[in-house]
C-alpha positions in Angstrom: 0.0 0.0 0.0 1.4 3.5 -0.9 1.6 6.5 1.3 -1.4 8.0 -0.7 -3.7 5.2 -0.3 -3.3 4.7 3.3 -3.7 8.7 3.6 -6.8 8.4 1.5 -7.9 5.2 3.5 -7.1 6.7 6.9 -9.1 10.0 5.8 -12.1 7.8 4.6 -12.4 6.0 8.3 -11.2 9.1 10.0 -13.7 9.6 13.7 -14.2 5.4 12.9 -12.8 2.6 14.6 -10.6 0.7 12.8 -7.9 -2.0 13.3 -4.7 -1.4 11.7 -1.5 -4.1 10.8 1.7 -2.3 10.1 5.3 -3.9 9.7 5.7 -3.4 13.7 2.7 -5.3 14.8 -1.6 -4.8 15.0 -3.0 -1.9 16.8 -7.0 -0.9 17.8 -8.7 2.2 18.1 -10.1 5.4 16.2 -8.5 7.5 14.1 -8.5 11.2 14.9 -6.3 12.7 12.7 -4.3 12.4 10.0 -1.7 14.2 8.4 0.8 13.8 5.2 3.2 11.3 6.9 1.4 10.3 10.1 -2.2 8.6 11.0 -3.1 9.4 15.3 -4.5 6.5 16.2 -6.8 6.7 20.1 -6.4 3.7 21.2 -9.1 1.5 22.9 -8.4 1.0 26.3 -8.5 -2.6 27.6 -10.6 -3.1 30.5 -7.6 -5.6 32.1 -5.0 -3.3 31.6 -4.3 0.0 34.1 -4.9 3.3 32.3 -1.0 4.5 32.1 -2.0 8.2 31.9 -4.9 10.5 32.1 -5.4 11.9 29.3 -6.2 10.0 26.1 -3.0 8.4 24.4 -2.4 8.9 20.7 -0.7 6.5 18.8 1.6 8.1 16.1 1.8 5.7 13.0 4.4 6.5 9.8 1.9 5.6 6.6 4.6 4.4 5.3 4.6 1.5 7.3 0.9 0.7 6.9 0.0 -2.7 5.2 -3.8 -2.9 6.0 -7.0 -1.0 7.5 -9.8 -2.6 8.8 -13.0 -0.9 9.5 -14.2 -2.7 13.4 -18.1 -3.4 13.2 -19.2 -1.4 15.8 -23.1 -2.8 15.7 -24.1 -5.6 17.6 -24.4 -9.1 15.1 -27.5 -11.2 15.7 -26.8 -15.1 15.3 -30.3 -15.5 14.4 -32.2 -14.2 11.6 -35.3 -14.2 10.6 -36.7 -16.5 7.8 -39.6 -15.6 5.9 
């Protein structure tokens, strides 16, 4: 993926959450801004880990080191569905 499709893709999902794989390892959470070089990632915060500071932490990630986006389904799925 080139440095202008993951800009375009992180602007798309920008306010979304999203999981994203880079070359360094797989990391949760929204996207809240995005510049020419850098996506912000806010990342979800784990209810078994301790909060390591007060304000919200934003994840810095190069573009250039993006390989995929994925958009996280934030609606509840239903098992069953209705046949009719």
């Amino acid at each position: 993926m080139t440095r202008s499709q993951s800009y375009a893709i992180c602007k798309k999902y920008l306010n979304r959450e999203v999981t994203i794989n880079t070359i360094h390892g797989t990391y949760r959470g929204t996207i809240v801004k995005v510049d020419g070089h850098k996506v912000y990632l806010k990342q979800t915060r784990n209810g078994k880990k301790a909060q390591i500071s007060f304000l919200p932490f934003l994840l810095p990630l190069v573009l250039f080191d993006l390989l995929a986006i994925f958009l996280v389904e934030s609606r509840p799925c239903s098992p069953f569905r209705p046949i009719f």
